[in-house]
KOLZA-235181 format. One line per 10 residues: for each residue y, z, x of C-alpha. Coordinates in steps of 0.2 Angstrom, whole numbers, plus 5000, padded with zeros to 4 digits. Example, Ala and Ser with C-alpha at 12.3 -4.5 7.8 and 13.67 -1.06 7.14 Angstrom:
REM residues 2
4978 5039 5062; 4995 5036 5068
This chain:
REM residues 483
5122 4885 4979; 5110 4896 4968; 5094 4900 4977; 5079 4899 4970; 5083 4892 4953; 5071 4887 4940; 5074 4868 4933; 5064 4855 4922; 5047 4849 4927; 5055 4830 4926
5069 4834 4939; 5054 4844 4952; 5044 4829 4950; 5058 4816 4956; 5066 4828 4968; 5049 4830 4978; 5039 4814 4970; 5047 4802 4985; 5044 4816 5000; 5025 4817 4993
5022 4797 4993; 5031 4796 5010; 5021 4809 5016; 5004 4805 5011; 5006 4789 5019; 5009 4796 5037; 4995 4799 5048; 5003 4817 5051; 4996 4822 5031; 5009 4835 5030
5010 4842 5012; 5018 4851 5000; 5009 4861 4988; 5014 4857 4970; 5015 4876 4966; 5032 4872 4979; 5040 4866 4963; 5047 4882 4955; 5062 4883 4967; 5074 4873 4976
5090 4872 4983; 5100 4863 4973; 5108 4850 4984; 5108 4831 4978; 5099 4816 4984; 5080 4811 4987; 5070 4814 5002; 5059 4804 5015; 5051 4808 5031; 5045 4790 5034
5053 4788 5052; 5049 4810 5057; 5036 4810 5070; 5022 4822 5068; 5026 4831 5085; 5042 4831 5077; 5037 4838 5060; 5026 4855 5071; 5043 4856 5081; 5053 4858 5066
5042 4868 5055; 5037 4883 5071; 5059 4884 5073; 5059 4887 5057; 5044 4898 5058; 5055 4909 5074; 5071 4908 5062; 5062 4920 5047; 5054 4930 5059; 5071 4934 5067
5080 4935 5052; 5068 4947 5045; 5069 4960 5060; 5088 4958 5056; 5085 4965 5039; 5076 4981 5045; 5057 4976 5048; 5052 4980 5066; 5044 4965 5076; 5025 4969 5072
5028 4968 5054; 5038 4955 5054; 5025 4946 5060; 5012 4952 5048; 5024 4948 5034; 5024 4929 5042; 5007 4926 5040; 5008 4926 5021; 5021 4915 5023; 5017 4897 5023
5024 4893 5008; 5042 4897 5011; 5041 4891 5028; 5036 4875 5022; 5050 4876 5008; 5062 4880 5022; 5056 4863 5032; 5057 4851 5018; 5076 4859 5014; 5079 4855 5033
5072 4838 5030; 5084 4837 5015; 5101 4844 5021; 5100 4832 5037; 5094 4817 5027; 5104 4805 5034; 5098 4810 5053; 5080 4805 5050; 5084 4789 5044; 5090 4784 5060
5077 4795 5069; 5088 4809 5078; 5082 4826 5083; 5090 4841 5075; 5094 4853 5088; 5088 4872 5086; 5109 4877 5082; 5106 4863 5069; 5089 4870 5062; 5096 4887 5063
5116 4882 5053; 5105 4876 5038; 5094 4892 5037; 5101 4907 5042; 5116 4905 5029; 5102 4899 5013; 5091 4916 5019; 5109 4926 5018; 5112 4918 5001; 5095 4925 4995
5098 4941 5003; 5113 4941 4993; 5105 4936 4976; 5087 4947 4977; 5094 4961 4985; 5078 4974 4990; 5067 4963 4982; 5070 4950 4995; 5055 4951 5007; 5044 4953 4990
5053 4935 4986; 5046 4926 5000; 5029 4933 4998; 5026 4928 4982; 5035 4911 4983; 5035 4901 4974; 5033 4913 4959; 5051 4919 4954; 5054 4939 4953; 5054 4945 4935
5070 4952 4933; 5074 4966 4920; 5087 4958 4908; 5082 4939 4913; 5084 4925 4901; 5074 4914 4911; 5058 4904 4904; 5044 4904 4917; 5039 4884 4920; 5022 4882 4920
5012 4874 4936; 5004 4855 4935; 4988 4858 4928; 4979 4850 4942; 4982 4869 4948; 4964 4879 4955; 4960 4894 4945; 4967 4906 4958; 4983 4897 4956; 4983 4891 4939
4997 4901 4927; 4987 4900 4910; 4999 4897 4894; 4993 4915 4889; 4998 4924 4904; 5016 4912 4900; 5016 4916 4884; 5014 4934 4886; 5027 4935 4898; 5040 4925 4888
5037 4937 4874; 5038 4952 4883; 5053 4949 4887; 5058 4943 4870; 5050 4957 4864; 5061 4969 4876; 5076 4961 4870; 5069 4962 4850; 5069 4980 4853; 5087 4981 4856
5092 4975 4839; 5076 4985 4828; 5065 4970 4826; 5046 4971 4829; 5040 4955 4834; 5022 4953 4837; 5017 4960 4856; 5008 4950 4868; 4991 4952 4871; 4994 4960 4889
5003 4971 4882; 4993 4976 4866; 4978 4977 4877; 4985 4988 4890; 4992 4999 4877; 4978 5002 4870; 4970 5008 4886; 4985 5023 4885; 4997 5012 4897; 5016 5014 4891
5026 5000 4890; 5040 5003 4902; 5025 5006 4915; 5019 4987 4909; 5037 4983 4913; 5039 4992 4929; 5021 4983 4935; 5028 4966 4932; 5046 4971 4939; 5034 4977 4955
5021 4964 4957; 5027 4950 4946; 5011 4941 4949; 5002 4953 4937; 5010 4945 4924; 5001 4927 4924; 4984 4935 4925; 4972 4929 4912; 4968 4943 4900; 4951 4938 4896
4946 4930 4914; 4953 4944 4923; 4959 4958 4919; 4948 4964 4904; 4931 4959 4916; 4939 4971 4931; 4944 4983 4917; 4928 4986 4910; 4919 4986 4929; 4928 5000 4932
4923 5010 4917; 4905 5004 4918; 4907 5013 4935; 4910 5030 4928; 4929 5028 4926; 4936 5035 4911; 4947 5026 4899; 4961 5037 4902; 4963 5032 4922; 4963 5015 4922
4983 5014 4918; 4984 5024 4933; 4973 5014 4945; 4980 4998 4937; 4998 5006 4940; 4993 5009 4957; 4986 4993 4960; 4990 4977 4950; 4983 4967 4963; 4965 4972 4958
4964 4965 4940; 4966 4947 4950; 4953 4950 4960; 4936 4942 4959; 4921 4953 4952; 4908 4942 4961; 4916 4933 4975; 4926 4950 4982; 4924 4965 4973; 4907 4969 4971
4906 4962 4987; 4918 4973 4998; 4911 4988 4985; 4893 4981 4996; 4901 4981 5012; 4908 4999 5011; 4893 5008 5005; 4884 5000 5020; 4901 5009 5031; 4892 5026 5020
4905 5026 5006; 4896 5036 4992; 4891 5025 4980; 4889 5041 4966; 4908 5043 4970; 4913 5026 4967; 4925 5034 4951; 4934 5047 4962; 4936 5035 4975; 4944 5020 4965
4953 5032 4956; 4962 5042 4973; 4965 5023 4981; 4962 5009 4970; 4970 4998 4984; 4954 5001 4996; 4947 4988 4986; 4958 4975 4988; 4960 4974 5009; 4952 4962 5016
4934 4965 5028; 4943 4961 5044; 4955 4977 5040; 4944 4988 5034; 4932 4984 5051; 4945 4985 5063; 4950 5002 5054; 4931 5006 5054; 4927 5002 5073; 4943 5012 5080
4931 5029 5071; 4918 5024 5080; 4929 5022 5097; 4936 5040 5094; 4920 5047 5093; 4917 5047 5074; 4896 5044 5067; 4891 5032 5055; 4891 5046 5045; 4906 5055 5045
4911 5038 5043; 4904 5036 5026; 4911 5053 5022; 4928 5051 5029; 4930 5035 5018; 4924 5043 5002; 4934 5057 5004; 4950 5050 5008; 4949 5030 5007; 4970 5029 5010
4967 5032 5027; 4961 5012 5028; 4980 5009 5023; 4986 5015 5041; 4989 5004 5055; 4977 5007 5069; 4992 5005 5082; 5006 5010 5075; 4998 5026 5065; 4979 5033 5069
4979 5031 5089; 4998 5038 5092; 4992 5052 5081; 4974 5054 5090; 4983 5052 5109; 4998 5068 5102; 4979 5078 5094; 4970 5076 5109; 4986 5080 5123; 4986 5097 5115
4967 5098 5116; 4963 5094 5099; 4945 5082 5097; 4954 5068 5086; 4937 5066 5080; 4932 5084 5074; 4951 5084 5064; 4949 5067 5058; 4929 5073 5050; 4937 5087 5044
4955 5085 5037; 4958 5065 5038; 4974 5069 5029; 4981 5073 5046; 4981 5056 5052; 4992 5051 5039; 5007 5065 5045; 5022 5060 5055; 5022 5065 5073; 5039 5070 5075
5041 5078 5057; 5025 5087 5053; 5013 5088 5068; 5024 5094 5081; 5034 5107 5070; 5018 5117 5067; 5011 5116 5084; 5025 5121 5091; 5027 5135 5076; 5009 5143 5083
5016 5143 5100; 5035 5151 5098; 5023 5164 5090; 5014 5171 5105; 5001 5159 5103; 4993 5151 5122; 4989 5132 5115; 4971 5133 5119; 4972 5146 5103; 4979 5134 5093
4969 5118 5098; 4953 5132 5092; 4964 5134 5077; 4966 5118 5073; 4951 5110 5076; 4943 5124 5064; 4956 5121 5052; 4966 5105 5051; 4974 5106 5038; 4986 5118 5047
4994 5100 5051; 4996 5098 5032; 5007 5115 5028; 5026 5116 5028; 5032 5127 5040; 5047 5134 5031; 5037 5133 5012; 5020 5140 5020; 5016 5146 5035; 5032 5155 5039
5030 5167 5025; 5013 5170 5026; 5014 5172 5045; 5028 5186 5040; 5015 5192 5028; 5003 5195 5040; 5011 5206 5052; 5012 5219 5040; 4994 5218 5037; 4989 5228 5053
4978 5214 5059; 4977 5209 5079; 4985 5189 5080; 4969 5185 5085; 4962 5187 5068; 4972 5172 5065; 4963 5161 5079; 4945 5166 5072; 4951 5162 5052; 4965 5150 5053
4962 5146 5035; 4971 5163 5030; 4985 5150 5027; 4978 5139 5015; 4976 5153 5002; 4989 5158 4989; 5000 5171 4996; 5005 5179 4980; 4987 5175 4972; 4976 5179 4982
4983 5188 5000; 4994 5201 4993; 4981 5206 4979; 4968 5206 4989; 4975 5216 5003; 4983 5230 4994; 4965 5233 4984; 4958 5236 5001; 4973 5247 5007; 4972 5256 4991
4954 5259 4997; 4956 5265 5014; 4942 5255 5021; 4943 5239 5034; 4937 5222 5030; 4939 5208 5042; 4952 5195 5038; 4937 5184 5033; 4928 5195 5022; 4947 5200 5012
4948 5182 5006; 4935 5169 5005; 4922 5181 4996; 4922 5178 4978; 4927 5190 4966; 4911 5198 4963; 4906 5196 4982; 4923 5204 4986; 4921 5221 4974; 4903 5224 4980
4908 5223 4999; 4921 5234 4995; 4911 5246 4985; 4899 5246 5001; 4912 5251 5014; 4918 5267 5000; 4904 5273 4998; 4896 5270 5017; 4914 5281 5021; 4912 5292 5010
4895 5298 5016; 4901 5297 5034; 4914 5310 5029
């Protein structure tokens, strides 16, 4: 059996023509949608669910529900995510019922229950088989069933949907075309020929997008690829530089984030843009925001609330809110329970505000416990630090969470014991180690050696240039009088 195969129009229509009459004639309603018709099993005969009872039909179709979930822990997603990954799922959970309803034909005909080893003998082995066909792109599969993966080297023609499609669903003939002749076009350059380029691809060329990152896109998000040009992705494009973007940047954000050329301008984008600003995102900073997370755009307002309303509950204002958001929008990426409250419970245990280091260095939040957190905590305190001096430390300074050990603070820390300072010079300017140690520290330290004066750790290096040389002209000259 070949999973997931692409076929005629004619043979989709008579395979799934007789289960859709049947159907519609039953008072349960159940339905198929016609977008279903990309992929199938390919296993012979017709289908009819005239004699399946509707409590019968739920039965089936929330066992076959528990069989994906189960199968897609045993592939490496832990439970909670499998879970998420189910609810954008319906459509291959559906596909998976109607291939029940077509492997044990014969059993509904005379109105005999499958049991759940039954359900479970003609699923488990068909999910393997797609396993074995899409490889890593297996999960990404079933998301975007039934649209089939865009594979590099494919000779495959994309069939295009009934036209009955909405717009949101519909695959227009240009976003066909284009992709049958990129794809001609990827071949045509093999063997020297220059064939005219599809509009997709001339378009997005021409905004400085390279043509193997078109590719990697598609490869990534195949769905990009039956975007209308002009009822899309040209409209998004030119919102974004209307916003202040420049040309250059949007094959980066679109690189980033495919998913936002299918977004609607009026329905969601503006919209959600509406919604954040009212959170206090800085609507001057809409560029630099889009740019560093194009994605913020595209989560729906139920994340980005649930996100919002765990700041509040740590202690965060409307404010620094707003500010939080503008100035590091990823951080709406992170789970609520499986990232930011672990990582506000470890900051606080060791006497850290989670609020103050998530205002200050929200970065932090997006660390590893285990991998980055703990080794500098723990770095501080083999050093001689009490941790009541490092919680000070860290809570004027987050971003000490964001240093390497071994790359930063371990050579700087060496560094600094040469330079005659008490440790708790450290605890009162913690930012000593977020300046360049072969820039600015060492520069900067042997000039006021060589001078024979003392400046606090402070005053050495967050002065600028002209404020340094002045103080340090001060304290010469104030010496030299005293002697």
């Amino acid at each position: 059996m070949k999973a997931f195969s692409l076929f005629g129009m004619s043979d989709t229509l008579s395979l799934f023509g007789a289960a859709s009459s049947s159907i519609s004639s039953h008072r349960t309603q159940l339905s198929f949608p016609q977008r279903l018709f990309f992929c199938r099993a390919e296993i012979d005969g017709s289908v009819s669910l005239v004699n399946v009872p509707p409590n019968l039909l739920l039965a089936e179709r929330e066992e076959a529900k528990a069989v994906l979930h189960m199968f897609l822990t045993s592939q490496g997603l832990n439970r909670l995510n499998a879970s998420r990954k189910m609810k954008k799922l319906d459509l291959f959970v559906d596909h998976l019922l109607l291939r029940l309803h077509t492997v044990y034909k014969t059993r509904y005909l005379v109105g005999r229950e499958l049991t759940t080893p039954e359900i479970r003998d003609a699923l488990i082995p068909y999910l393997n088989e797609l396993v074995d066909e899409h490889g890593d792109d297996f999960v990404e599969v079933l998301e975007y069933f039934p649209i089939p993966l865009v594979k590099e080297k494919s000779e495959e023609i994309v069939q295009k949907p009934p036209s009955n499609e909405t717009e949101s669903s519909t695959v227009p003939d240009s976003s066909l075309e284009s992709t049958t002749n990129l794809k001609k076009q990827t071949r045509a350059n093999n063997i020297g020929e220059t064939p005219n380029l599809p509009p997709h691809v001339v378009y997005l060329e021409e905004l400085g997008m390279e043509r193997e990152v078109i590719k990697e896109v598609i490869r990534k998000f195949p769905a990009f690829a039956y975007y209308s040009l002009e009822g899309k992705i040209k409209p998004v494009v030119e919102f974004l530089l209307d916003l202040g973007i420049s040309k250059s940047d949007i094959p980066v954000i679109i690189s980033k984030r495919p998913q936002l050329c299918g977004i609607s301008l009026t329905e969601n984008l503006i919209p959600t843009m509406a919604f954040l600003e009212d959170l206090g995102v800085d609507k001057k900073k809409w560029a630099k925001v889009i740019y560093r997370f194009p994605a913020l755009l595209t989560y729906s307002r139920s994340k980005l609330q649930s996100t919002v309303d765990y700041f509040y509950e740590i202690g965060l204002s409307s404010q620094d809110v707003g500010k939080v958001l503008t100035r590091y929008p990823s951080i709406i990426s992170y789970s609520v329970e499986e990232k930011l409250r672990p990582t506000a419970e470890y900051i606080q245990s060791i006497g850290v505000n989670p609020a103050v280091l998530m205002s200050r260095c929200p970065q932090a939040f997006g660390l590893s416990i285990e991998a980055s957190l703990k080794p500098v905590t723990e770095f501080f305190l083999q050093k001689g630090y009490h941790i009541a001096d490092f919680a000070l430390m860290a809570s004027r300074y987050g971003a000490l969470y964001t240093f390497s050990v071994e790359d930063n603070l371990l050579p700087k820390w060496e560094y600094f014991l040469t330079m005659d300072y008490p440790k708790t010079e450290l605890v009162k300017f913690p930012q000593y180690f977020g300046y360049s140690l072969e820039e600015r520290i060492k520069p900067r330290h042997e000039i006021v050696k060589e001078s024979a004066v003392r400046l606090l750790l402070n005053q050495v290096l967050s002065l600028s240039d002209e404020d340094f040389y002045k103080l340090l002209k001060r304290k010469v000259k104030k010496k030299n009088a005293c002697a």
